[in-house]
N, C-alpha and C positions, 0 to 999 in steps of 0.2 A: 504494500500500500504506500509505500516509498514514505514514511511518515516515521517519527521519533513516537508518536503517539498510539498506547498501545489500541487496535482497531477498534474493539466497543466503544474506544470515548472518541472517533475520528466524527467531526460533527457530519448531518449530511441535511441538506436543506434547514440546518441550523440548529440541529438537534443532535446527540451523539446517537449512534448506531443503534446504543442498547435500551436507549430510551423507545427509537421504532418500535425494535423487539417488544418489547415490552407493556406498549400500546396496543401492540396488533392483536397479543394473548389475552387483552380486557377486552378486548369486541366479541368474544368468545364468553358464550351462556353455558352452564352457570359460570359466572366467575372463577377463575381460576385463582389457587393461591400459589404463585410465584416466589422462585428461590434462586437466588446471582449469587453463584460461586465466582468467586474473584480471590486473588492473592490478597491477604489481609494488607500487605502495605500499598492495595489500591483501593481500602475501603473508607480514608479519608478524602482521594478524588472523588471516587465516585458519591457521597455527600457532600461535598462542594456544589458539584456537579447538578447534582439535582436540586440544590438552594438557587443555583444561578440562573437555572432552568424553571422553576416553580415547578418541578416533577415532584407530584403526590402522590403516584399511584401505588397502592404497597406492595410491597414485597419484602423479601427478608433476604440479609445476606449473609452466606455463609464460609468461611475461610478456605481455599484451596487446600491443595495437597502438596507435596516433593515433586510430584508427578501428576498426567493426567488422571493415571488410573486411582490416585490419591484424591484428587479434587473429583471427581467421581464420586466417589465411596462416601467421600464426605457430605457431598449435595443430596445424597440418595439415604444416608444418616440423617438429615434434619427434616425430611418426610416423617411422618405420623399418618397411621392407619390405612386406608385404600385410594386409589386413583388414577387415573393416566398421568405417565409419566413422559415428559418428552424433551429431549437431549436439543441442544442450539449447541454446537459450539461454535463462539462470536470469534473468537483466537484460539490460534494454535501453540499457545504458554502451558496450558495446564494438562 
């Protein structure tokens, strides 16, 4: 993406990537509840990010891994009880 900036915060019509993302899963009945694995030393941009943005929409974040299949495991750990589950991966870091 020829960028310093890691891809889910690359903005694109003004917004970062993962804000889209993230948008497009609440047009989606019932409501879904949403969980962004990110490396914990991007969980101060990415709340920046969304103050700068006035992005409300919830979700919950949860710390990466060493590896993808770590940050995986981890996302799939802060799940509770039944539901579809489904995989984005926005970068290839984790």
């Amino acid at each position: 993406m020829e960028s310093n900036l890691p891809k889910q915060f690359i903005p694109v019509m003004g917004i970062p990537v993962l804000m889209h993302t993230i948008n497009a899963f609440y047009r989606v009945k019932p409501l879904p509840e949403i969980f962004i694995v990110l490396p914990d030393t991007e969980f101060v941009k990415w709340k920046n990010l969304c103050a700068e943005h006035k992005f409300v929409l919830p979700h919950t974040l949860v710390a990466g891994g060493e590896t993808r299949f770590h940050s995986v495991k981890n996302g799939l750990n802060a799940i509770e009880g039944e539901g579809l589950l489904l995989f984005m991966m926005v970068f290839g870091l984790l």
